[in-house]
N, C-alpha and C positions, 0 to 999 in steps of 0.2 A: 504494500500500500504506500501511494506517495506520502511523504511527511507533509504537512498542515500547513503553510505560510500564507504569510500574505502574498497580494498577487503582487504588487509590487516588484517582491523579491522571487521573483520568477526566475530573472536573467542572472540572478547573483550567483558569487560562485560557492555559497554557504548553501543552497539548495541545489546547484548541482552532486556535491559532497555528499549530504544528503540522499540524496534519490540514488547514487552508484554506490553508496556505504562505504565511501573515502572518507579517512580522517585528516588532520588539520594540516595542511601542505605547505602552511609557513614554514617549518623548517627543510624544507627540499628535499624531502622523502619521498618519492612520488612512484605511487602504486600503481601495477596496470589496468584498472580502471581508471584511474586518472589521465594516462597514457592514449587509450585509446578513446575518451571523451575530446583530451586536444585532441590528437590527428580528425575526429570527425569533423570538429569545428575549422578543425583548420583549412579543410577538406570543403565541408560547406560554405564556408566566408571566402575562401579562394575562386570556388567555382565562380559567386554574384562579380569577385571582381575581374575573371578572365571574360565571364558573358559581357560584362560592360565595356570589355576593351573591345572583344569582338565586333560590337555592333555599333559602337562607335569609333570604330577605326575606318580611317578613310586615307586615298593614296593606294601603291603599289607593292607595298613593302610587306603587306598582311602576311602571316605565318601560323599553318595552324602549329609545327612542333613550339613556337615560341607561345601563344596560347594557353596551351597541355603543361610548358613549362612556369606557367604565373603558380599553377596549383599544385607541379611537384615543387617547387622551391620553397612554398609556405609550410607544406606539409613537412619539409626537409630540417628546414629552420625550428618546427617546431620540435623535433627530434632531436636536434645537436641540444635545443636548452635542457632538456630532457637525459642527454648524454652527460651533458656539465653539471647540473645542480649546484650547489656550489662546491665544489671543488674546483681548487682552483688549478690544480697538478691534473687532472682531466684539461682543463682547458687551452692549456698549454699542451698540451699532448694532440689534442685534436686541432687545435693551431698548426700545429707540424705538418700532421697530417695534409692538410688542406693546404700545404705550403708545396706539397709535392704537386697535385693536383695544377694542370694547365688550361683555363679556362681560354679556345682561340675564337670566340665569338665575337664579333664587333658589332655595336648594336647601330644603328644609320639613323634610327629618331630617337631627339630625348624623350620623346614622350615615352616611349617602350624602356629606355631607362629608369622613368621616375613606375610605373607598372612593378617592374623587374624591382626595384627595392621596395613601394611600399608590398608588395608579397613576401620581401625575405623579414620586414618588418611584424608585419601581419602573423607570421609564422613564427616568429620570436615573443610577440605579445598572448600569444594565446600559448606556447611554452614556456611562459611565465604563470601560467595559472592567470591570466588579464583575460578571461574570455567574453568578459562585460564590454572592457575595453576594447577589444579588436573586433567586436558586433558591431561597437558604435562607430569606429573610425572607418570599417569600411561603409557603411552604409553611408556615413559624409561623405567622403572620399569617392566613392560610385555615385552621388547626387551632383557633385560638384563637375563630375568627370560627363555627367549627361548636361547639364547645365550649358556649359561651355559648347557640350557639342552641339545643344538645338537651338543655340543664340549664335553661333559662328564666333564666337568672341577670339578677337584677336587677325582677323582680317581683314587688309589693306588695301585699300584700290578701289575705284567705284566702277570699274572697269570687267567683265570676262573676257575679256579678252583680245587680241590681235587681228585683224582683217587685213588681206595682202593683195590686192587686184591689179591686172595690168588691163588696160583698154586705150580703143580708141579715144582722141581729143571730144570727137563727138555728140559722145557713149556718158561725158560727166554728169549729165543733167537727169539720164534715167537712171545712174547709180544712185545721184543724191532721193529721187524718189523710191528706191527700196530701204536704202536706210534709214530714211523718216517713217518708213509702212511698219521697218522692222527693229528697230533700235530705240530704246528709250534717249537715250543722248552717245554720240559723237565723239571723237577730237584726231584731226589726221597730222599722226606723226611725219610723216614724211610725202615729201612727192618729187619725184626723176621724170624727165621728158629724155625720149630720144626721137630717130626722125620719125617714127612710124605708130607708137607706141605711149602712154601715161603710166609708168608705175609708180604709185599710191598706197601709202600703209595708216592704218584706222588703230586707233585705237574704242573698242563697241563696245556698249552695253545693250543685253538682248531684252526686248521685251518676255520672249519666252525661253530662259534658258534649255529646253529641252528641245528647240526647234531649232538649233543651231546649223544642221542638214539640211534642214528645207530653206532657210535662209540663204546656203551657200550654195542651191542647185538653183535658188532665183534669182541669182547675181549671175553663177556660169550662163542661162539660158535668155540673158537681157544680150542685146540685139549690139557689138560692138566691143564687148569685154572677151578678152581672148584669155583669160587664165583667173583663177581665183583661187584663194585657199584662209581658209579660219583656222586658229587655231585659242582653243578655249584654257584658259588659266585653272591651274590647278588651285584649289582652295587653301592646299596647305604654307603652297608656293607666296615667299616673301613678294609685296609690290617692288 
């Protein structure tokens, strides 16, 4: 039968203790029930933060083994505090250990950095017997990590993107009316005359950013333009 508490004390870890029939873990004794309550947590709270990275990760760089690894790293971390307790001749010993070990991964986004440590974090607070704690910080940590992502914060430019045309002298006046049909606003970085030819560079903002093809087959099929090509800004990509 569960023990009695208030609800309150639901998340605490005096009613975990309780319900596994673990005794007091301040002194760094830690039973295998205590053992396999972290890894579950650690296990659970890892999965909410690799789903968060998942699906808010944008760009080319996605990786499911880096993914798989946000949740063995916390689960790992949770085991080496678990290995240490306090001793301190353990910790230096597993120090060494880990001194042989050659990590050759180089990671290409900080974001998948700061990921990659709050997991080895995450994994260390709930190996401390924190499991209150590391509930709570991932659940900010994952609000914070969605926030960011469905406000675009931290994006520069009012721009999508690049537009590149060559045409005829002619041809100006019916490109100026597809980009008024199709662009919220303008500004042309450059423009080259030769004897035959106008090449022209845009800087566009689209009224429909999903319509970026049909934009650029209405420019190829106007009557005078002999080349065209778009090319749309990556979101992660600095102005």
């Amino acid at each position: 039968m569960l023990p009695t508490l208030p609800p309150t004390s639901f998340f605490s870890m005096d009613f975990l203790q309780q319900f596994l029939g673990v005794g007091d873990l301040s002194d760094g004794e830690f039973g295998m029930k205590s053992l396999v309550l972290s890894l579950a947590s650690a296990f659970v709270f890892s999965q909410v933060l690799a789903v968060t990275y998942a699906r808010t990760h944008t760009g080319l760089s996605y990786s499911k083994s880096f993914t798989q690894s946000l949740v063995l790293v916390s689960m790992v971390a949770t085991m080496v505090m678990f290995v240490i307790g306090n001793s301190l001749v353990t910790a230096f010993g597993l120090l060494g250990a880990l001194a042989i070990i050659r990590f050759r991964n180089n990671l290409k986004d900080t974001r998948d950095t700061v990921f990659i440590f709050f997991s080895l974090v995450l994994g260390m607070a709930v190996g401390g017997q924190r499991v209150p704690e590391g509930a709570l910080a991932t659940l900010l940590f994952c609000a914070t990590v969605w926030f960011l992502h469905l406000t675009n914060f931290g994006v520069r430019g009012g721009f999508d993107g690049h537009l590149r045309c060559r045409l005829v002298p002619e041809a100006e006046i019916f490109l100026g009316k597809i980009l008024d049909a199709h662009c919220l606003r303008t500004h042309r970085i450059s423009t080259s005359h030769s004897a035959e030819a106008i090449e022209m560079v845009f800087e566009v903002s689209l009224r429909d950013q999903d319509g970026g093809q049909a934009f650029l087959s209405k420019i190829r099929s106007a009557e005078g333009v002999q080349d065209a090509g778009l090319v749309l800004r990556d979101t992660l990509q600095e102005a």
